[in-house]
C-alpha positions in Angstrom: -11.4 -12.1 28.3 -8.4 -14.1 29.7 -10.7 -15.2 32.2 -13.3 -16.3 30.1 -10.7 -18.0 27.7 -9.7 -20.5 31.2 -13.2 -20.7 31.9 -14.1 -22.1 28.9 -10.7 -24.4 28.6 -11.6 -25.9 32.3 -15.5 -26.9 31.5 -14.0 -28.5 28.1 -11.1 -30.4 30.2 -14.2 -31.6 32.2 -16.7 -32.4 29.1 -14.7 -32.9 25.7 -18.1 -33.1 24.2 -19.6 -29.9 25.4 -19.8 -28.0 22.0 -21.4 -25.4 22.8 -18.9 -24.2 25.0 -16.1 -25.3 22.1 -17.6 -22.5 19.5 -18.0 -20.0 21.8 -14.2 -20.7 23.1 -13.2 -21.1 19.6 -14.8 -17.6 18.4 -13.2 -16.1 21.7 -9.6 -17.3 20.5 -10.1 -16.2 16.8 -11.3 -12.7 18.6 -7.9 -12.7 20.7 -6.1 -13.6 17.4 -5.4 -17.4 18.9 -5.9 -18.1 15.4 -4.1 -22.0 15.4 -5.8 -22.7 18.3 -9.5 -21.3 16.9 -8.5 -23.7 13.6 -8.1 -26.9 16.1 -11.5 -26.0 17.7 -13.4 -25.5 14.4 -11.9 -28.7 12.9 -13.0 -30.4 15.6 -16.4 -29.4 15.3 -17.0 -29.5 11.6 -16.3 -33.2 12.0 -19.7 -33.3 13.9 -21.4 -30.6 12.4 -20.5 -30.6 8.4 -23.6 -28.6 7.3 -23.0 -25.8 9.7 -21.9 -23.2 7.2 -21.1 -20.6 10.1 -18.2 -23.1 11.2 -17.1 -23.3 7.8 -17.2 -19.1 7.7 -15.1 -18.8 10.6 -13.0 -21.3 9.3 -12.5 -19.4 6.4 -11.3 -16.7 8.9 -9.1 -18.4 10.9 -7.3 -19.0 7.6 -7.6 -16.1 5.7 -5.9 -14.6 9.3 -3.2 -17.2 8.6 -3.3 -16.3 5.5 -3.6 -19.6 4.1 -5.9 -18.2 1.4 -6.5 -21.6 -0.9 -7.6 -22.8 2.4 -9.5 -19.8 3.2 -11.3 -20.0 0.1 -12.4 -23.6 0.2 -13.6 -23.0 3.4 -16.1 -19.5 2.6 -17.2 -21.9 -0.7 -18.6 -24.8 1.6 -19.9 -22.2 3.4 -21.8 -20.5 0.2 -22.2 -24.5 -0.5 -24.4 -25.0 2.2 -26.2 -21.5 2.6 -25.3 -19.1 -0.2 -25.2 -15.6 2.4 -24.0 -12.3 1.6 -21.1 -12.1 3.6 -19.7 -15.4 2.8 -19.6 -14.1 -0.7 -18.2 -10.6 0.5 -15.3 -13.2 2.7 -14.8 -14.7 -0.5 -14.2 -12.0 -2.8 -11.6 -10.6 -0.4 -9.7 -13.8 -0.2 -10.3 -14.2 -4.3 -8.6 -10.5 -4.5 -5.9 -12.2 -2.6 -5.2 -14.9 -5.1 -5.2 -12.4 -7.6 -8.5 -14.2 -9.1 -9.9 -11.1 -10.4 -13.1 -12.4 -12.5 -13.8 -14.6 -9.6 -13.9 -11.7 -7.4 -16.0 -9.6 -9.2 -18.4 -13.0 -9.3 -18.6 -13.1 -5.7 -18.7 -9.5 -5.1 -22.0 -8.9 -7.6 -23.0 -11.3 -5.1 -23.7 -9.4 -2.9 -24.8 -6.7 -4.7 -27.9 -8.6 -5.8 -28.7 -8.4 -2.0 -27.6 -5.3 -1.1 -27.0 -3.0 -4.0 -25.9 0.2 -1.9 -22.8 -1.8 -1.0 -19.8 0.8 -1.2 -17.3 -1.8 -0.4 -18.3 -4.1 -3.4 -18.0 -1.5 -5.7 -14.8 -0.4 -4.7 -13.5 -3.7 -4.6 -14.7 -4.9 -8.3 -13.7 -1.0 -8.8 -9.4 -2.9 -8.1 -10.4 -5.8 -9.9 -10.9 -4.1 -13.0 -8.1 -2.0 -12.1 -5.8 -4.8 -11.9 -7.0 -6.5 -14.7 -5.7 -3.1 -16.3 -10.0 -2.3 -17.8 -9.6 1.5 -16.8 -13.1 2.2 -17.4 -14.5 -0.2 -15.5 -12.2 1.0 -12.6 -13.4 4.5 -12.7 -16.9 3.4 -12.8 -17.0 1.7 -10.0 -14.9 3.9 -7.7 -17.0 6.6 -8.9 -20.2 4.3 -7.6 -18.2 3.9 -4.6 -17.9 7.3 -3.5 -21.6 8.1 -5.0 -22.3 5.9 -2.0 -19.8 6.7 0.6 -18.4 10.1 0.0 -15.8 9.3 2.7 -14.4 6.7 0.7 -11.0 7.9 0.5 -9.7 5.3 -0.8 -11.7 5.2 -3.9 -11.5 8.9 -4.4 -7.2 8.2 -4.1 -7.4 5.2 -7.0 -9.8 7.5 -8.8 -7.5 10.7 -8.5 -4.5 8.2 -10.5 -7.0 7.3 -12.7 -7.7 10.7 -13.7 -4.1 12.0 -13.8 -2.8 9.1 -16.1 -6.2 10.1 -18.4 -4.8 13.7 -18.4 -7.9 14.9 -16.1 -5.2 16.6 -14.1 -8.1 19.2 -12.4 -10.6 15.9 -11.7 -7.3 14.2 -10.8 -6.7 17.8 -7.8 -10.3 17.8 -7.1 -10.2 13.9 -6.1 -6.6 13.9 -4.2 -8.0 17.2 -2.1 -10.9 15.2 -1.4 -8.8 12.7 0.1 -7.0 14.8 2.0 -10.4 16.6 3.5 -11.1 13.5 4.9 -7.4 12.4 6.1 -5.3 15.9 6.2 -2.5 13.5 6.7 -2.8 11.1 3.8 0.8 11.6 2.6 0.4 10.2 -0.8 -2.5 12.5 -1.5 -0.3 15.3 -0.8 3.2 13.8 -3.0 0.7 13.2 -6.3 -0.5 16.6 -5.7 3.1 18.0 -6.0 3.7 15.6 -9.0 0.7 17.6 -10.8 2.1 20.6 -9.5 5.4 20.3 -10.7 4.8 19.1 -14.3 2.6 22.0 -14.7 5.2 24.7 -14.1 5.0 25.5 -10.7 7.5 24.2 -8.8 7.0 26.5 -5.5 3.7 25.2 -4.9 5.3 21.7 -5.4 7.4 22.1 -2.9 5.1 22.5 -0.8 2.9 20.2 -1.1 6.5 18.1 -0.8 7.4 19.5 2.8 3.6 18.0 4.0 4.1 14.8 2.2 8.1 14.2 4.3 6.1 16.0 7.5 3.4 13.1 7.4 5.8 10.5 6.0 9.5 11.0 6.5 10.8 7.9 4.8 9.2 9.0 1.3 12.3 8.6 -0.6 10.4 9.6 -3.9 9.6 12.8 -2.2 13.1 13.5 -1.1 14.4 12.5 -5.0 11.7 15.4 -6.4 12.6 17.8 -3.7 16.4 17.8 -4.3 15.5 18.5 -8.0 13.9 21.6 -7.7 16.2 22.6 -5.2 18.8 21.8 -7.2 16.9 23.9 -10.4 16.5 26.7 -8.2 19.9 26.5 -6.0 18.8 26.6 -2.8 21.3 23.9 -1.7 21.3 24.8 1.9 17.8 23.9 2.2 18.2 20.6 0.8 21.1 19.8 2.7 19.4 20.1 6.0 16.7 18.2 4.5 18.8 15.4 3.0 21.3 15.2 6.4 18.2 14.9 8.6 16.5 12.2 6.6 20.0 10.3 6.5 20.7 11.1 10.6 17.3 8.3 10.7 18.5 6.0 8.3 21.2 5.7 5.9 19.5 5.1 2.1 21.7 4.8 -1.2 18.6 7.1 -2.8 19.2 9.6 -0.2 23.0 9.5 -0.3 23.0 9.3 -4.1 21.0 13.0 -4.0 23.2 14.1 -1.5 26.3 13.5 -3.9 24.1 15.6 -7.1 24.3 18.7 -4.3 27.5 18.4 -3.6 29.0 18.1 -7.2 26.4 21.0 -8.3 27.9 23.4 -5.7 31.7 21.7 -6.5 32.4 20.2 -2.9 34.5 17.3 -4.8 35.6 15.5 -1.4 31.7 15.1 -0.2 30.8 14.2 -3.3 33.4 11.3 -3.9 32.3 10.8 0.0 28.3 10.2 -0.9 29.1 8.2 -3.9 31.2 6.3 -2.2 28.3 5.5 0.6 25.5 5.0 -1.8 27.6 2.2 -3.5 27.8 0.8 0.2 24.1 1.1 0.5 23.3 -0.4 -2.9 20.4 -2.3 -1.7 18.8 0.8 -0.5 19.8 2.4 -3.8 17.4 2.5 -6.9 19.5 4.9 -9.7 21.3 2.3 -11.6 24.4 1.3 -9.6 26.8 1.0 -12.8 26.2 5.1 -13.2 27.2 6.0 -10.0 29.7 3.6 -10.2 31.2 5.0 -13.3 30.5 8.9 -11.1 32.7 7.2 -8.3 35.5 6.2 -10.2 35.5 9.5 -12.4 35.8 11.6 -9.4 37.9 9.3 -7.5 40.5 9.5 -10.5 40.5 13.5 -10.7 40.8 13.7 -7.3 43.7 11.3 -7.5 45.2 13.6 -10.2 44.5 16.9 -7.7 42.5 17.8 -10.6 40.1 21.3 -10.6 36.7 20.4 -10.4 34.4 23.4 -11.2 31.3 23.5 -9.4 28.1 22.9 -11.7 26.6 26.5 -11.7 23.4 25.2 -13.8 21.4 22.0 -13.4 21.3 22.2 -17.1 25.0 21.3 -17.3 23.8 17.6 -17.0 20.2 17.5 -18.1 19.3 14.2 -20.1 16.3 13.1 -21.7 14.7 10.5 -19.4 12.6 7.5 -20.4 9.8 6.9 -17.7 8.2 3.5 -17.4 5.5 2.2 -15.6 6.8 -0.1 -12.9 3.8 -2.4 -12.0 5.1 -3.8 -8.7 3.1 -6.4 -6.6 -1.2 -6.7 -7.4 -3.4 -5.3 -4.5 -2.0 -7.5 -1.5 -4.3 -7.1 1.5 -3.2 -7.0 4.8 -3.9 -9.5 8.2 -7.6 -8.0 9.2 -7.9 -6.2 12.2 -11.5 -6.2 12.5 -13.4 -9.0 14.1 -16.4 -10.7 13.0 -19.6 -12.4 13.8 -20.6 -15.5 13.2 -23.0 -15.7 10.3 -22.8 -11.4 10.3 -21.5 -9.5 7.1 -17.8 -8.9 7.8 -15.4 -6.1 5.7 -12.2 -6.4 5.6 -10.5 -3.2 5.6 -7.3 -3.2 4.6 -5.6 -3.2 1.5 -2.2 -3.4 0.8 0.4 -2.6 -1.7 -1.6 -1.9 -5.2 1.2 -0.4 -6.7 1.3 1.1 -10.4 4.7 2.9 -9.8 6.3 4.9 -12.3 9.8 5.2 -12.0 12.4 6.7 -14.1 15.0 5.0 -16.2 18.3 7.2 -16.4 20.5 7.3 -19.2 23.8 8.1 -19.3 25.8 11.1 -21.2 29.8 10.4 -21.8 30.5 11.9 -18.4 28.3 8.8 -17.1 25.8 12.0 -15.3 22.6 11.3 -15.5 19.8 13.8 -15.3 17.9 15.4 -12.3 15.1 16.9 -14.8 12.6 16.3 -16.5 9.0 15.0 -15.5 8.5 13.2 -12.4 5.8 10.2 -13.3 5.8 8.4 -9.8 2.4 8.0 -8.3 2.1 6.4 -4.9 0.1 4.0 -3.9 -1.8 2.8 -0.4 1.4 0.5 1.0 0.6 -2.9 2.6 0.4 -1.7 6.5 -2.2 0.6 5.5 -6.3 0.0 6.8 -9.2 1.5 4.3 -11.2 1.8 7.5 -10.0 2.2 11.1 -13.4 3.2 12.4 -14.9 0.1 12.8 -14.0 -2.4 15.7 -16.8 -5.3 15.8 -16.5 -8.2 17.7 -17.0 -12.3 17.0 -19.8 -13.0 18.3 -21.7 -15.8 19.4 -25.0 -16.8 17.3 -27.2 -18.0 20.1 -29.4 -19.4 18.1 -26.7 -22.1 16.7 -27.2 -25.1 19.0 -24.3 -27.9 18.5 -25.7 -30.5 20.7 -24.8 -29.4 24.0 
């Protein structure tokens, strides 16, 4: 491909005006993910060639790649502009998703419905749009028509599973998050909602385990870790959470992790590694999500009775500092969707398959009791999310392509 890259870049050194040879090198560089050099090529040509909507589409993808996105969509409009196709529209929608233009979105992707009404894509994506614009029903509809028409749709089936578990459809909500799972056994959010379910319905073995396959497939799940340690903690096996805590911190020193660590060690009274762990979650505030004035206001309590040679009992029951927790819904960043991977053809219906962080987090908001403990009870509300590194589809690997029928006046 290098060679063809030099090939191309020696006849245009010879004949500036060869265009021909300037969209195929352009579509070559976009492919190779050149993508400033593809937009100096494509420029240069739409200056001859303004009513050629397939330079205007791969325009559009040179900056969408760039993620220029305002750009991006200008560009996929002229090319609508000049011939309305169904994967300019499709383009368009994703880069409209991007803006966070929801009702445009949904526009552009019954677009392409008209044409091609057994879409899956389009479904699913209208499916986020309503979900982001926070119309429930809509959602569910459309992720339902999603997987009607692609069963392997995992994606869908995962927004439908939250759907159902915040509508209290817990067994739809299993039934949807082992679907996911059937088609990607290591899907590690699949397996951490499942234990959510699990353990807010009373059993907090099978939680567990569905907890030791979500850290197996992602070891950094901090949320995973944080539910772990409290069952652990409810049922005092603090040697197992130990060696789980210690190896996730061997990777990486967290303030989350270290700030668990310090609830094992005051539950089973080793005062000096506790004061220790408080003392290095402060250090790794930014890394830390508990509210740093609490463990704070732990550090300096245990730091003054240690000072005093005080007796610290060890906290037989996890009981001993059970509060009532307020859980909120943390809505973090909108459906962000990642650089595409894929390549695409000129004038030929092109998906983009990733999607990024769509996050409707529920964290917990701890409260303090006069011995500023906060609980490590109660129900755990997180949901997790597709996070912005990860692809919808990784099956598909098309090219850019040349359309030979496009002649630019060579």
């Amino acid at each position: 491909m290098e060679n063809d890259i030099k090939t191309l870049q020696k006849i245009l050194r010879d004949d500036p005006a060869n265009f021909q040879a300037r969209r195929e090198l352009a579509i070559m560089l976009l492919n190779n993910g050149f993508n400033e050099e593809a937009e100096g090529n494509l420029r240069y040509l739409v200056k001859y060639f303004p009513e050629d909507a397939d330079l205007y589409y791969n325009l559009g993808i040179v900056y969408e790649k760039l993620k220029m996105f305002d750009k991006s969509e200008e560009a996929y409009k002229k090319a609508i502009e000049i011939s309305p196709q169904e994967d300019f529209y499709y383009n368009l929608g994703d880069v409209l998703i991007e803006l966070k233009k929801w009702d445009e979105a949904i526009e552009a992707f019954n677009k392409v419905l008209e044409t091609d009404k057994e879409d899956s894509n389009s479904y699913f994506n209208i499916g986020i749009c309503y979900f982001n614009k926070g119309e429930k029903q809509l959602a569910t509809d459309n992720f339902q028509k999603a997987v009607s028409l692609n069963p392997n749709d995992m994606y869908a089936h995962f927004y439908l599973g939250y759907l159902y578990q915040e509508s209290g459809l817990t067994n739809f909500a299993i039934e949807s998050y082992k679907r996911v799972l059937e088609i990607s056994p290591d899907y590690s959010w699949a397996y951490y909602n499942l234990a959510s379910i699990t353990y807010n319905n009373g059993d907090e073995e099978g939680a567990k385990e569905y907890l030791k396959k979500t850290i197996e497939y992602n070891s950094t799940d901090i949320e995973a870790y944080k539910l772990y340690t409290r069952i652990c903690l409810r049922e005092g096996e603090t040697e197992e959470i130990l060696e789980l805590l210690h190896s996730a911190l061997d990777v990486e020193e967290n303030g989350d992790l270290l700030y668990c660590l310090a609830r094992v060690y005051k539950y089973i009274g080793d005062s000096d590694k506790y004061y220790e762990s408080l003392r290095s979650a402060i250090h790794n505030q930014y890394t830390l999500t508990f509210p740093l004035d609490i463990v704070k206001a732990e550090f300096e309590n245990i730091k003054e009775k240690l000072g005093k040679n005080e007796i610290i009992d060890p906290e037989k029951t996890i009981e001993e500092y059970d509060l009532k927790e307020d859980v909120e819904e943390d809505e973090g960043e909108t459906f962000e969707e990642e650089d595409d991977e894929d390549e695409y053809s000129d004038g030929e219906e092109s998906e983009e398959d990733e999607y990024g962080d769509n996050y409707l987090e529920e964290g917990e908001e701890y409260s303090e009791d006069d011995e500023y403990e906060e609980d490590f009870e109660g129900e755990e509300e997180y949901t997790e999310y597709p996070d912005e590194d990860e692809e919808r589809y990784s099956d598909e690997d098309n090219e850019y392509n040349e359309d030979d029928s496009a002649d630019d006046g060579e």
